[in-house]
Backbone as CSV, one residue per row, in Angstrom:
resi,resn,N_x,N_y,N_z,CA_x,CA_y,CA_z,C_x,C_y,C_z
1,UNK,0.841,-1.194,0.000,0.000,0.000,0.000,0.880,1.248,0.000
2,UNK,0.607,2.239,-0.839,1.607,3.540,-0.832,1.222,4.229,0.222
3,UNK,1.676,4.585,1.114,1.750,4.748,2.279,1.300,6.534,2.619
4,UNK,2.190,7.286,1.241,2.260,8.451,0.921,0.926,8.988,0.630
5,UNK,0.056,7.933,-0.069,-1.273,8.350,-0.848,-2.078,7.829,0.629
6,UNK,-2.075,6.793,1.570,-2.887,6.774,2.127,-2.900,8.172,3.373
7,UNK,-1.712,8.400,3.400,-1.529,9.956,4.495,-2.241,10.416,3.490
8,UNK,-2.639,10.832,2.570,-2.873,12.088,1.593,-4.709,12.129,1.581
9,UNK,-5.211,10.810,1.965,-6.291,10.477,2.114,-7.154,10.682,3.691
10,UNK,-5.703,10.488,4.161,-6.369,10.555,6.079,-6.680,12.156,6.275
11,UNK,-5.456,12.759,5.665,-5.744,14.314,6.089,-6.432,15.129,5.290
12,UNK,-7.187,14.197,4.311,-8.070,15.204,3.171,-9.574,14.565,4.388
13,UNK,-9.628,13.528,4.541,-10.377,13.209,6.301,-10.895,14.013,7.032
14,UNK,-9.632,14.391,7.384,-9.283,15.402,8.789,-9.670,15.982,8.651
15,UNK,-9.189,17.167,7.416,-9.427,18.119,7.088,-11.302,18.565,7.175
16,UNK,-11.772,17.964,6.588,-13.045,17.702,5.919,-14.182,17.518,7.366
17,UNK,-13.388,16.675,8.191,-14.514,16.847,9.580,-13.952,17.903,10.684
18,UNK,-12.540,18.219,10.738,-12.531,19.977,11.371,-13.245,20.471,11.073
19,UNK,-13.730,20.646,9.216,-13.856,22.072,8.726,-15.868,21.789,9.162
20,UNK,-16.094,20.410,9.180,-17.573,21.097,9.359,-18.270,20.328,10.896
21,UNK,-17.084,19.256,11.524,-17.529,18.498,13.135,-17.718,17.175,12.287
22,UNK,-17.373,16.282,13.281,-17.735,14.748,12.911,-19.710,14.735,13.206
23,UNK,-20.083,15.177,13.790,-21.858,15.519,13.814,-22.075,15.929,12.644
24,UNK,-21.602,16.697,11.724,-22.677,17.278,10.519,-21.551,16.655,8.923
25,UNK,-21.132,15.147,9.249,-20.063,14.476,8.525,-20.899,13.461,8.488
26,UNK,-20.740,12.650,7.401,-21.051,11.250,6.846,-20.286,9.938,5.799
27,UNK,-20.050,8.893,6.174,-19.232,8.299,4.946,-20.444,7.800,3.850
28,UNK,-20.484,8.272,2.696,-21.599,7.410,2.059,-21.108,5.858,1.815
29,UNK,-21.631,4.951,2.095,-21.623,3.204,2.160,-22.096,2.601,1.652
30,UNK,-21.729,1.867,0.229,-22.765,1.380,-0.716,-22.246,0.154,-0.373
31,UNK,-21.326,-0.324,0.560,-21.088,-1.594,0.868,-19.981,-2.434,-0.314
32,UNK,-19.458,-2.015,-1.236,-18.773,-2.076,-2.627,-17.157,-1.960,-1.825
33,UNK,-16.411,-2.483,-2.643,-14.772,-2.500,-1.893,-14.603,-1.124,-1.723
34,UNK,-14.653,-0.262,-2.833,-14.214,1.129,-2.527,-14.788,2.048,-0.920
35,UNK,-16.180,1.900,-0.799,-16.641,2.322,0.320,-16.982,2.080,0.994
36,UNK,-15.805,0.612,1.144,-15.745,-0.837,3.035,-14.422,-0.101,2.775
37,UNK,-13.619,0.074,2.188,-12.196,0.632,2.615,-12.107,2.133,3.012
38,UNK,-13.410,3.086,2.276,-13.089,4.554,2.904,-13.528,4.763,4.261
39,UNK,-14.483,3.763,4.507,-15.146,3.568,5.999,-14.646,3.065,7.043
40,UNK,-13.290,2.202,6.773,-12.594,1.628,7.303,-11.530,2.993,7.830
41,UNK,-10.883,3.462,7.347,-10.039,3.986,6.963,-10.678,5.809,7.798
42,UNK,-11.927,5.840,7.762,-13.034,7.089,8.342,-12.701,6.756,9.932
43,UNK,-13.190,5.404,10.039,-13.552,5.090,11.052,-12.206,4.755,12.075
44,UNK,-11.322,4.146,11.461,-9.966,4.480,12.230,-9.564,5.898,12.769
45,UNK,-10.108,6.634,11.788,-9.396,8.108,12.276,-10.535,8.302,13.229
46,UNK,-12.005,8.119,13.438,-12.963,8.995,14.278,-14.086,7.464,13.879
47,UNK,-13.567,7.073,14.990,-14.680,5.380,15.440,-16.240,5.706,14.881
48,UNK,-17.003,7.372,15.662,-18.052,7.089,15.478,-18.573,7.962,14.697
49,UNK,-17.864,7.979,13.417,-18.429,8.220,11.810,-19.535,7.849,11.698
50,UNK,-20.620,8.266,11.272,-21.383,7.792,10.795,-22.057,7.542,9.107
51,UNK,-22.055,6.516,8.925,-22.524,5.828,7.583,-23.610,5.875,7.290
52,UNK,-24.038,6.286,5.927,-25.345,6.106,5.021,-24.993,5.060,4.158
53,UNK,-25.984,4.360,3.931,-26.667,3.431,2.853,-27.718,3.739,2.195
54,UNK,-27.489,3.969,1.213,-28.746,4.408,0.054,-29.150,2.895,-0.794
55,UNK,-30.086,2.400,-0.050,-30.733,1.627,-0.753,-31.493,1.603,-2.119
56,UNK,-30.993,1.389,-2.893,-31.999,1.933,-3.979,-33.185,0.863,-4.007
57,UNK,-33.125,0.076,-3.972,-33.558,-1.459,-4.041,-33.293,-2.032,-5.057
58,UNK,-32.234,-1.828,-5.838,-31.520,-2.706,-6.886,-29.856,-3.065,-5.851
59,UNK,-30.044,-3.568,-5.242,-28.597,-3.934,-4.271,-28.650,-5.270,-4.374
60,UNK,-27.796,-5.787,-4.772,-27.290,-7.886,-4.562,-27.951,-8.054,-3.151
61,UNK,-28.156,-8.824,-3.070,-28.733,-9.484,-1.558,-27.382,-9.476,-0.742
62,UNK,-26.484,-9.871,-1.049,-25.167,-9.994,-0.493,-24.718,-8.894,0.381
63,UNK,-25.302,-7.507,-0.440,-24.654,-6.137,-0.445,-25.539,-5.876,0.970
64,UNK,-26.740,-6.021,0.820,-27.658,-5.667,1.403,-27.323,-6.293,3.215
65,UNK,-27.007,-7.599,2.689,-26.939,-8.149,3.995,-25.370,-7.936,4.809
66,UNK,-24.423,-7.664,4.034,-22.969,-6.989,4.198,-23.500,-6.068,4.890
67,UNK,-23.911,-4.786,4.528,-24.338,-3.305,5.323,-24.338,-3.419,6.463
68,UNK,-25.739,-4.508,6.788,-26.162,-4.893,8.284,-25.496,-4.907,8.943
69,UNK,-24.065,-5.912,8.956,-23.571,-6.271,9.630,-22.159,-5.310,10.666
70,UNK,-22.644,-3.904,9.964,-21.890,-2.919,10.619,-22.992,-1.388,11.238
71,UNK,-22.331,-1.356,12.071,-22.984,-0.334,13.120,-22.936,0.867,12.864
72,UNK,-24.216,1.634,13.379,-24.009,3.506,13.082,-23.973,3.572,11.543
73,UNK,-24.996,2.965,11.122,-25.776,3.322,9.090,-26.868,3.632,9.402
74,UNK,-26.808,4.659,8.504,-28.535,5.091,8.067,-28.896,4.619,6.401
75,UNK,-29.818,3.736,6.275,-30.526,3.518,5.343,-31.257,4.718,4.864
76,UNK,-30.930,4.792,3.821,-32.024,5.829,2.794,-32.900,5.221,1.892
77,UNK,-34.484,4.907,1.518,-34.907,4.867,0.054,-35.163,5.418,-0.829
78,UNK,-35.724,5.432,-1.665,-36.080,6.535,-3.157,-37.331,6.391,-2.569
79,UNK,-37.908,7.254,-3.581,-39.224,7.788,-3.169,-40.076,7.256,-4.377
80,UNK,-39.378,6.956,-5.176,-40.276,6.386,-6.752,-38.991,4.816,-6.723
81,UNK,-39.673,3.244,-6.892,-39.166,2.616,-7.167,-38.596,2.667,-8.588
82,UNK,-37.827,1.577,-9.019,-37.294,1.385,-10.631,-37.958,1.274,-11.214
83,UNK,-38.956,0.641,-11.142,-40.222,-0.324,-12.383,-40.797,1.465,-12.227
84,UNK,-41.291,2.387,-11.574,-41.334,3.043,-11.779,-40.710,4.505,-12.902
85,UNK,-39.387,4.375,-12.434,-38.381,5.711,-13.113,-38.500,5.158,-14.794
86,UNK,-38.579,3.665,-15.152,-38.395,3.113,-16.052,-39.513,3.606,-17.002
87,UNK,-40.479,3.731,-16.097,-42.066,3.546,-16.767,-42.077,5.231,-17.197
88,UNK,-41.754,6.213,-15.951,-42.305,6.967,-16.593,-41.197,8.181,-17.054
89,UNK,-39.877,7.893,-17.130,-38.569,8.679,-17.762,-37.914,7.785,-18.526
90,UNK,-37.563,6.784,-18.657,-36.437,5.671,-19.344,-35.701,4.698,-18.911
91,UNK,-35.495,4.286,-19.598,-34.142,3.174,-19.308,-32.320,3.849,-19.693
92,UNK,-31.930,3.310,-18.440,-30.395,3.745,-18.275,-29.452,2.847,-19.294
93,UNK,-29.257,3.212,-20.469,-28.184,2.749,-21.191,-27.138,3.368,-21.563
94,UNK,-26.349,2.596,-22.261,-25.237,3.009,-22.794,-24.080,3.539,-21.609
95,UNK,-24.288,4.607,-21.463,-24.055,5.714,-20.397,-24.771,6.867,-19.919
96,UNK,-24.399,7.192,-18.709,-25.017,8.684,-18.306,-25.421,9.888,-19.122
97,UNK,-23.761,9.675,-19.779,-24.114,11.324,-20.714,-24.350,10.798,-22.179
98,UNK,-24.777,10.058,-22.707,-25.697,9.534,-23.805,-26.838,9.616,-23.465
99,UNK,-27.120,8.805,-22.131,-28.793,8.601,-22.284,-29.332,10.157,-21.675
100,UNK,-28.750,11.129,-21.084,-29.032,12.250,-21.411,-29.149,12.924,-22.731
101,UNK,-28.179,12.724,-23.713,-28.176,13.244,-24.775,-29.505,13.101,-25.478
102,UNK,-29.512,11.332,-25.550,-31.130,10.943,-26.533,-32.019,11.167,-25.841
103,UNK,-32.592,11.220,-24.453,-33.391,11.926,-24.086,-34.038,13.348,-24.302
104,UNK,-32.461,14.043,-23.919,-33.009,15.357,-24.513,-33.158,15.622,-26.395
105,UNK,-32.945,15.203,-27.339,-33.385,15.213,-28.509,-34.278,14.742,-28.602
106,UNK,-35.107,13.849,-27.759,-36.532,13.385,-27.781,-37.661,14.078,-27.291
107,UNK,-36.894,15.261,-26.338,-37.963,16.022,-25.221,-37.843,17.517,-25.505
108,UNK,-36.819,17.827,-25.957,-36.263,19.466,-26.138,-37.214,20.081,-27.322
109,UNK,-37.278,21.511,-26.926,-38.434,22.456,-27.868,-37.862,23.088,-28.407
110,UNK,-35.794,23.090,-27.357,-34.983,24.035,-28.352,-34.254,23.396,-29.330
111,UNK,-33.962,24.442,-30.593,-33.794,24.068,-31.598,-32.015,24.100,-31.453
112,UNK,-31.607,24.954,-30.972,-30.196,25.223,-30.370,-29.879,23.865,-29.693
113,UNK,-30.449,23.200,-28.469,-29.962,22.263,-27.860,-30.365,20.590,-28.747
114,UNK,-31.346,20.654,-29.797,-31.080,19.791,-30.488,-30.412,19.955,-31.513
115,UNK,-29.782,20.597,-31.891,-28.636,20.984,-33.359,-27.114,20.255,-32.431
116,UNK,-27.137,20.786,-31.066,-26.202,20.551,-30.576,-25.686,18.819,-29.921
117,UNK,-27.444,18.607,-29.525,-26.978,16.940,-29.168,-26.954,16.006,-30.165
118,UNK,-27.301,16.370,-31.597,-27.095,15.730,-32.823,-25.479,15.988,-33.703
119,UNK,-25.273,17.087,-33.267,-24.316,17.530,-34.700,-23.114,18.107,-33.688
120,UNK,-23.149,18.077,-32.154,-22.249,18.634,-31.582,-21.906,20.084,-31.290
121,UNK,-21.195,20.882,-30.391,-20.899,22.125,-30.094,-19.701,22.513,-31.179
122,UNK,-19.387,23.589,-31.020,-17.643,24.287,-31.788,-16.563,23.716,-31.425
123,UNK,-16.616,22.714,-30.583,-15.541,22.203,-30.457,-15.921,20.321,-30.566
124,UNK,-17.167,20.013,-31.168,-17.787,18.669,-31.414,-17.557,18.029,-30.375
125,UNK,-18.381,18.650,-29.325,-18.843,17.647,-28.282,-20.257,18.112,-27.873
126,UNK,-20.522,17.285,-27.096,-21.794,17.607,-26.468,-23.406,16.958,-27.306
127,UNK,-22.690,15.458,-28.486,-23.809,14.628,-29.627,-23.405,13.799,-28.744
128,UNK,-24.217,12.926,-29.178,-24.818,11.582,-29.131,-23.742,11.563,-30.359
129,UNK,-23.191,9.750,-29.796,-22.239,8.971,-30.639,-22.385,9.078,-32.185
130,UNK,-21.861,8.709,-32.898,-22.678,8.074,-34.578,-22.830,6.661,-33.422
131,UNK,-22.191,6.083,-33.196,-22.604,4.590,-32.873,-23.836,4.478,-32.007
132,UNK,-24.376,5.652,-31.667,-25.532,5.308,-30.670,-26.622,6.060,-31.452
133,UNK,-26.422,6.250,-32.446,-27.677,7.387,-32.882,-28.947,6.845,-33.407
134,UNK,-28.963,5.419,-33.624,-29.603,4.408,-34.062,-30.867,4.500,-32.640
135,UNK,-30.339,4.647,-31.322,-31.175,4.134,-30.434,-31.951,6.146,-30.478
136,UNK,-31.866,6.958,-31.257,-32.732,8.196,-31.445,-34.101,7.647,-31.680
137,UNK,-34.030,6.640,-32.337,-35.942,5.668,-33.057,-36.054,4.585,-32.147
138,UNK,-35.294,4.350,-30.997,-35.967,3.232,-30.172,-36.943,3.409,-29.404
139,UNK,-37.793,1.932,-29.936,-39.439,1.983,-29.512,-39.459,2.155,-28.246
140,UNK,-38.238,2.136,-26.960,-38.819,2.354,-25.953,-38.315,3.341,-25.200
141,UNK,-38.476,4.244,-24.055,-37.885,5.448,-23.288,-36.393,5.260,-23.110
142,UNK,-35.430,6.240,-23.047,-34.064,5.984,-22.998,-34.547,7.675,-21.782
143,UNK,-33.518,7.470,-20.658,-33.363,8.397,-19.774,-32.069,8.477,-19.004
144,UNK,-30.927,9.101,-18.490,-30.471,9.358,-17.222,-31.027,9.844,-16.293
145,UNK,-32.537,9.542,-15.797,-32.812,10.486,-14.452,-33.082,9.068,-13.452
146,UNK,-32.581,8.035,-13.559,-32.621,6.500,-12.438,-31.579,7.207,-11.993
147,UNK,-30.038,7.493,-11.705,-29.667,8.019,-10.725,-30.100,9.364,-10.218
148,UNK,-30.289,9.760,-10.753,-31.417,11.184,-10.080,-32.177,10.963,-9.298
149,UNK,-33.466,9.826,-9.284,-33.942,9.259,-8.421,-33.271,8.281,-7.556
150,UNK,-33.138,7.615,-7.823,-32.363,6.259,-6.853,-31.135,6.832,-6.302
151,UNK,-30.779,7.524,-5.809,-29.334,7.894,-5.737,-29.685,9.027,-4.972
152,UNK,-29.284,10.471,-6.205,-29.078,11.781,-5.416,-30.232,12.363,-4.728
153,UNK,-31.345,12.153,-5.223,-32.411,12.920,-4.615,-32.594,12.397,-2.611
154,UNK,-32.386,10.950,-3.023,-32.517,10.395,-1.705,-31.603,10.987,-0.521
155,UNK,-30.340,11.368,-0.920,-28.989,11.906,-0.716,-28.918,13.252,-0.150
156,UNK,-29.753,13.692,-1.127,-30.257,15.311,-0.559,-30.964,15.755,-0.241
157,UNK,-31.914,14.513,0.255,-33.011,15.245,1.210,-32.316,14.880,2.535
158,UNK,-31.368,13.653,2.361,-31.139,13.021,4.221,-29.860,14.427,4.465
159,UNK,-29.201,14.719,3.161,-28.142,15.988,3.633,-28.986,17.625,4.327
160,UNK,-30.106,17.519,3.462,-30.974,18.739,4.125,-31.585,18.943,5.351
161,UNK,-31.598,17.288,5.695,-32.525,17.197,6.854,-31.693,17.116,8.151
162,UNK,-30.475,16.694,8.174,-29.529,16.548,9.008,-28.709,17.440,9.366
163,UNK,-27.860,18.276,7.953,-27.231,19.072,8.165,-25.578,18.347,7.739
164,UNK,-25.706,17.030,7.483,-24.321,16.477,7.209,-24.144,16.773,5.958
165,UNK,-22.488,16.603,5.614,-21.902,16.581,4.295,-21.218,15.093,4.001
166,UNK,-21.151,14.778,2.684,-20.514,13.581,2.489,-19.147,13.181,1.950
167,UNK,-18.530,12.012,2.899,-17.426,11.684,2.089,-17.691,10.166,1.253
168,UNK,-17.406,10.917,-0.008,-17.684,9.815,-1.028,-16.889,8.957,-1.375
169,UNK,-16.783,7.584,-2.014,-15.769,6.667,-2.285,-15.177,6.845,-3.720
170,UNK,-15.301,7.976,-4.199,-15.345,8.813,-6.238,-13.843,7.940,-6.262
171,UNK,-13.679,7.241,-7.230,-12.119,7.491,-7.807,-11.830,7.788,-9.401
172,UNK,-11.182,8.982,-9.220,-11.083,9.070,-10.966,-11.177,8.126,-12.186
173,UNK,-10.486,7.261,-11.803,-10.162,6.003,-12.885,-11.441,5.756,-13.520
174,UNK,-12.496,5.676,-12.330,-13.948,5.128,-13.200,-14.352,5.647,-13.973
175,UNK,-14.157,6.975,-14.475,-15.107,7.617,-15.537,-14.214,8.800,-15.827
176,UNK,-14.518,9.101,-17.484,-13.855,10.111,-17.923,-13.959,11.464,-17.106
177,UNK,-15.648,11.780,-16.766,-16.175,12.833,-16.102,-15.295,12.915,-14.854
178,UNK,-15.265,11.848,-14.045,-14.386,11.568,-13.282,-12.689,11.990,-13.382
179,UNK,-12.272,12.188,-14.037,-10.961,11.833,-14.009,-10.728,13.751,-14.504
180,UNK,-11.809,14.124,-14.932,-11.615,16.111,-14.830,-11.642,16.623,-13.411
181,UNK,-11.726,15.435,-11.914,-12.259,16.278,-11.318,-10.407,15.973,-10.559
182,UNK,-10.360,17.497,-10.008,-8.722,17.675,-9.518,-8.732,17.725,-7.831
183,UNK,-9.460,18.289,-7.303,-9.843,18.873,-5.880,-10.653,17.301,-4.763
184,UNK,-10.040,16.819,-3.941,-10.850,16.071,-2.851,-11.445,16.895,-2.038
185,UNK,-11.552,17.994,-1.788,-12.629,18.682,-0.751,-12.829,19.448,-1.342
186,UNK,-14.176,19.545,-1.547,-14.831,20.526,-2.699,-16.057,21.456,-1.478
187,UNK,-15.480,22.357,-0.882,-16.511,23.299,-0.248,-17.297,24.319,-1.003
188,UNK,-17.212,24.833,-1.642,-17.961,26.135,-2.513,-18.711,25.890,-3.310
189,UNK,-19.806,24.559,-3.171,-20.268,24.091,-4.406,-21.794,24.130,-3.643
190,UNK,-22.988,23.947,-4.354,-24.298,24.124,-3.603,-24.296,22.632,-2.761
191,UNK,-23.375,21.994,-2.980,-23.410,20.234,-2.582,-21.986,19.938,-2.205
192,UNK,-21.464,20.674,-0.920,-20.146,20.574,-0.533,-19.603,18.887,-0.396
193,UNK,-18.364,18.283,-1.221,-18.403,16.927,-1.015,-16.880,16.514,-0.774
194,UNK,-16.988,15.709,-0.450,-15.307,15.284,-0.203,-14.671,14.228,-0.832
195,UNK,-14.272,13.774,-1.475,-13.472,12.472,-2.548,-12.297,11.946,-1.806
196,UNK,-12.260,11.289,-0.803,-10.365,11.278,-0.391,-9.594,10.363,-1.134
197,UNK,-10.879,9.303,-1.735,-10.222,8.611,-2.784,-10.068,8.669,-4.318
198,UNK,-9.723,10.085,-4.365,-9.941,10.315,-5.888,-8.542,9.921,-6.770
199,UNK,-7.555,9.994,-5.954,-6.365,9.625,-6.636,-5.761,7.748,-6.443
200,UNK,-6.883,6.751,-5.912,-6.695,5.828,-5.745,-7.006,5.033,-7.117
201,UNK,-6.941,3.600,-6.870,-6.821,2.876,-7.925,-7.301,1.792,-7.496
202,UNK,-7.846,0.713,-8.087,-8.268,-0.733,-8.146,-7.336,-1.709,-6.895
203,UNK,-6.447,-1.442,-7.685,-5.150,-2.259,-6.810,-4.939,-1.496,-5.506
204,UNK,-4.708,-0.174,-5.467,-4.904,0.563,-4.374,-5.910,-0.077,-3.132
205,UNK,-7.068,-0.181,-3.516,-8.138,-0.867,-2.963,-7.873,-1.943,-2.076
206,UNK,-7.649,-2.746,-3.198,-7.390,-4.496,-3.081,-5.937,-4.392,-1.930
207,UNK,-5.384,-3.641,-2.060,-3.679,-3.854,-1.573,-4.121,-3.475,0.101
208,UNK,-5.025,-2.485,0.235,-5.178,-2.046,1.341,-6.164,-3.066,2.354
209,UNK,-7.193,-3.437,1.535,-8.340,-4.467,1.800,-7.187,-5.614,2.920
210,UNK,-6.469,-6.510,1.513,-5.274,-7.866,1.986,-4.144,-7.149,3.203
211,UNK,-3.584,-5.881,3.094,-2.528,-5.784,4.319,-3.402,-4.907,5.262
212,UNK,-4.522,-4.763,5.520,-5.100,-4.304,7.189,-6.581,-5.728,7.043
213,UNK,-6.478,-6.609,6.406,-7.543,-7.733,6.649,-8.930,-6.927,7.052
214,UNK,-9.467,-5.740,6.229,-10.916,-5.536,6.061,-11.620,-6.890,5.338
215,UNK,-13.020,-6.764,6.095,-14.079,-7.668,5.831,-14.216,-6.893,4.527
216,UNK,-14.861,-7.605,3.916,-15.734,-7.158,2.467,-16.826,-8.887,1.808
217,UNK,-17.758,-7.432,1.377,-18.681,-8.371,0.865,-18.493,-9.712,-0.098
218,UNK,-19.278,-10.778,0.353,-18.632,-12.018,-0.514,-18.837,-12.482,-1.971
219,UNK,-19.889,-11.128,-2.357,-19.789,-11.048,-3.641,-19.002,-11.143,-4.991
220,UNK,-17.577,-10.430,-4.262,-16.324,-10.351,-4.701,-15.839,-11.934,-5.266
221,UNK,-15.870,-12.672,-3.889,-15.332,-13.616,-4.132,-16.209,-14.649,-5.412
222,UNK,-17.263,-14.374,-5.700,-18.311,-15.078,-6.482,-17.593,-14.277,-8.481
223,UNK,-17.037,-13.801,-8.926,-16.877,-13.056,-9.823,-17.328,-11.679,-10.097
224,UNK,-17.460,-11.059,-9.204,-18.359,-10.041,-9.175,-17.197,-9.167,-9.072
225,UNK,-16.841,-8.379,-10.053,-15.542,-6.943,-9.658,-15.772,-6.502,-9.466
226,UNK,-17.283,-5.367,-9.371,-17.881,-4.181,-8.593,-19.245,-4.484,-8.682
227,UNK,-19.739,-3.485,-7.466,-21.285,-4.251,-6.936,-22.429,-3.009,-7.794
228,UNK,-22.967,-2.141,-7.110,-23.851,-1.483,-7.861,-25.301,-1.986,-8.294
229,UNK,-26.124,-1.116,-8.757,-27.502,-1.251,-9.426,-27.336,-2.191,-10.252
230,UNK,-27.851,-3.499,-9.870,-27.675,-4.563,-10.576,-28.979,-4.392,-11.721
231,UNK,-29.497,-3.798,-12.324,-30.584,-3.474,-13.369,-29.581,-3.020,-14.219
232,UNK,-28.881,-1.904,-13.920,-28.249,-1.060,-15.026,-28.000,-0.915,-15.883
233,UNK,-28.021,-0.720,-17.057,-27.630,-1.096,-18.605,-26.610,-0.431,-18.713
234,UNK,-25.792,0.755,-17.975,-24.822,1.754,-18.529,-23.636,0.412,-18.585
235,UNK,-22.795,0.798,-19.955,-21.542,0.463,-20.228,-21.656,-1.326,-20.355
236,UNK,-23.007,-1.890,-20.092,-23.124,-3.725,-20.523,-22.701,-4.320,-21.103
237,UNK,-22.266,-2.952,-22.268,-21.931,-3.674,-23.729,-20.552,-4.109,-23.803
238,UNK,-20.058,-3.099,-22.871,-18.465,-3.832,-22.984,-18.076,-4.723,-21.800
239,UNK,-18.942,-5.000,-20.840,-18.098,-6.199,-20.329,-18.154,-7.475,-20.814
240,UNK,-17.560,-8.365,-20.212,-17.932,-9.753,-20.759,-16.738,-10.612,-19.694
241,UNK,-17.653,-11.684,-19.039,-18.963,-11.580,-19.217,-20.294,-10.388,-18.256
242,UNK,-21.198,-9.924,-19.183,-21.761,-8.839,-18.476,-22.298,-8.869,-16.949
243,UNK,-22.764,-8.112,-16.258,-23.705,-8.166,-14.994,-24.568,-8.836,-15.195
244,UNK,-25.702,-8.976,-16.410,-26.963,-10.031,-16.353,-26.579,-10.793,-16.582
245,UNK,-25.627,-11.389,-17.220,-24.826,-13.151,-17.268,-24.706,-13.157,-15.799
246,UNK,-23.881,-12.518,-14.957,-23.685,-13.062,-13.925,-24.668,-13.199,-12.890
247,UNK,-25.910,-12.446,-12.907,-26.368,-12.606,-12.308,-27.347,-13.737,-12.690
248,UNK,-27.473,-13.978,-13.659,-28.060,-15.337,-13.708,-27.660,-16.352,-13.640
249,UNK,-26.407,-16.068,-13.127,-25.574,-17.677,-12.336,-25.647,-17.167,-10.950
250,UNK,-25.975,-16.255,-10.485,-25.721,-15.670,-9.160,-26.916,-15.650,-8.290
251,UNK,-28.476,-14.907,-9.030,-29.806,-14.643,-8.604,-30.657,-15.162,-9.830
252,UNK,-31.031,-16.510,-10.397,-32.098,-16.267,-11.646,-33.292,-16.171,-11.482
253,UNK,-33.777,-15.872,-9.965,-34.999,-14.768,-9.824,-34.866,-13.591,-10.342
254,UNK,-33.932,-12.831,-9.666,-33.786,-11.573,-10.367,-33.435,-10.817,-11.826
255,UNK,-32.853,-12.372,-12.174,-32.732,-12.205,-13.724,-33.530,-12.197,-14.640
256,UNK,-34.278,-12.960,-13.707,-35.503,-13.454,-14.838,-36.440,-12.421,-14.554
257,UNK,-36.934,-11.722,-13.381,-37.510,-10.721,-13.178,-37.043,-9.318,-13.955
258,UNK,-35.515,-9.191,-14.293,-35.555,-7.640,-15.149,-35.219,-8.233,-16.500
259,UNK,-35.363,-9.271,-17.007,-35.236,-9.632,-18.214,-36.549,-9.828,-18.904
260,UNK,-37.454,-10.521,-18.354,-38.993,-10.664,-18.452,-40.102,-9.885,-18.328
261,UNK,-39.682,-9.271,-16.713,-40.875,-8.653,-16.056,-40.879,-7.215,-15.987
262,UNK,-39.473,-6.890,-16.266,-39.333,-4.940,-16.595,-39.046,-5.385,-17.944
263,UNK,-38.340,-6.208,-18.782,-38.550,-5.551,-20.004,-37.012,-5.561,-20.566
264,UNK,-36.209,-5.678,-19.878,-34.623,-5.809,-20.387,-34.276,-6.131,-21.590
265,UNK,-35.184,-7.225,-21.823,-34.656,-8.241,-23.046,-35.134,-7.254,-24.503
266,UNK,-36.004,-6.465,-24.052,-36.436,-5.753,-25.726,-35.033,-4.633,-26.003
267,UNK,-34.493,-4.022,-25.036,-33.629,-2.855,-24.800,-32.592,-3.630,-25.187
268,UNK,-31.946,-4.747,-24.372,-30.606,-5.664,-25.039,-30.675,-6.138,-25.875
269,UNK,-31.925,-6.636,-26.768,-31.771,-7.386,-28.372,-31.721,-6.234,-29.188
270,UNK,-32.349,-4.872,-28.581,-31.864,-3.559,-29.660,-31.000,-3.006,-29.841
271,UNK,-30.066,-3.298,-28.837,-28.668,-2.517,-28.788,-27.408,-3.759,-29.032
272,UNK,-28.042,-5.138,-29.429,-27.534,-6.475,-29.328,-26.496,-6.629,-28.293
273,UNK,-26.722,-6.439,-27.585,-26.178,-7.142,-26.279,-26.292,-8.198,-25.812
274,UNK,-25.624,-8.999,-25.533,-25.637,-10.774,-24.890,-26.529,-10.747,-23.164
275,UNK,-26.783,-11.545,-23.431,-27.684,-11.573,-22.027,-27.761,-12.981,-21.456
């Protein structure tokens, strides 16, 4: 474990519960390696951290029952289930900032912001792929607002109501959007947040997990490399083998329930995805 980066992490910590009290501080806990090690790592420095769990109700059973088994969490739910967000905004594919894109060319009145999510800005960004432009005529809703619901909204009502701020498990590596962001304590923002693991890594993780012997969920050990909204369609296409393969060696209730009973299978034979 680099020893250098984990100091660099404790005192972006520190820093972060001086500046607002361990009372109006939170670790967010999705129970996932990244945020059993920032909690670990919280909780060494100041025992009685307290943890959120945002249940969305798309969590592995595994995940769900992992959480439990640690003290001082607050459970959060959404306020609109999935079969819901699905029904009446879209389905989460591709990615975040795609299924924003085709959304908004499906919903927008401006002529400016659809010139732009088709044909791109002055510097050609800000379209929808050529490779995704096909799903512009798909027969069924395409949306990014399932993490809007399932996620942040839940997030910011328990931050409004409490008065806490969060330290998140973000690490650049995961996402391009990700990897613009430079700052672990971000105060001046309408949603003050803290990242201590933004400059960590996979192995980072894992290295720290094996030399201080943190518990972690046994999901891991089943083939599972990261946990998350097991519905999700973002990014399916490139794993292999995907999340709904595995989970139908893992849960084929649940497989068979978002493949059948929400509807999966029309969205993955359109975008041909293996299932």
């Amino acid at each position: 474990m680099n020893k250098q980066l984990l100091k660099y992490t404790q005192d972006t910590i520190d820093c972060w519960v001086e500046s607002w009290g361990i009372e109006n501080t939170y670790v967010a806990f999705s129970g996932g390696a990244d945020s059993t090690v920032l909690l670990d790592i919280a909780r060494r420095l100041y025992p009685e951290m307290k943890a959120v769990f945002n249940n969305t109700g798309l969590e592995l059973p595994e995940i769900v029952r992992f959480v439990k088994t640690f003290d001082n969490v607050d459970t959060l739910y959404p306020k609109i289930p999935f079969h819901k967000v699905i029904e009446k905004y879209g389905w989460p594919v591709v990615s975040k900032e795609q299924s924003q894109f085709l959304s908004e060319i499906r919903t927008t009145k401006s002529e400016k912001l659809l010139n732009i999510r088709l044909n791109g800005n002055k510097y050609n960004r800000g379209k929808v792929s050529d490779k995704w432009k096909f799903l512009i005529a798909a027969p069924f809703k395409i949306s990014h607002q399932c993490c809007n619901k399932l996620k942040k909204e839940p997030a910011k009502r328990y931050e409004k109501e409490t008065g806490r701020h969060p330290v998140l498990g973000i690490m650049a590596e995961e996402s391009a959007l990700r990897k613009q962001a430079h700052s672990c304590n971000v105060y001046d923002s309408k949603r003050p947040i803290s990242k201590p693991l933004l400059h960590w890594t996979k192995d980072d993780i894992w290295n720290y997990i094996r030399e201080n012997d943190v518990k972690y969920c046994e999901v891991y050990d089943k083939g599972w490399d990261r946990t998350g909204c097991i519905f999700c369609l973002y990014g399916i296409h490139r794993e292999s083998p995907n999340r709904l393969e595995k989970l139908h060696e893992l849960h084929p209730k649940l497989y068979d329930f978002v493949i059948n009973k929400l509807g999966a299978k029309e969205i993955l034979d359109y975008i041909k995805c293996k299932y």
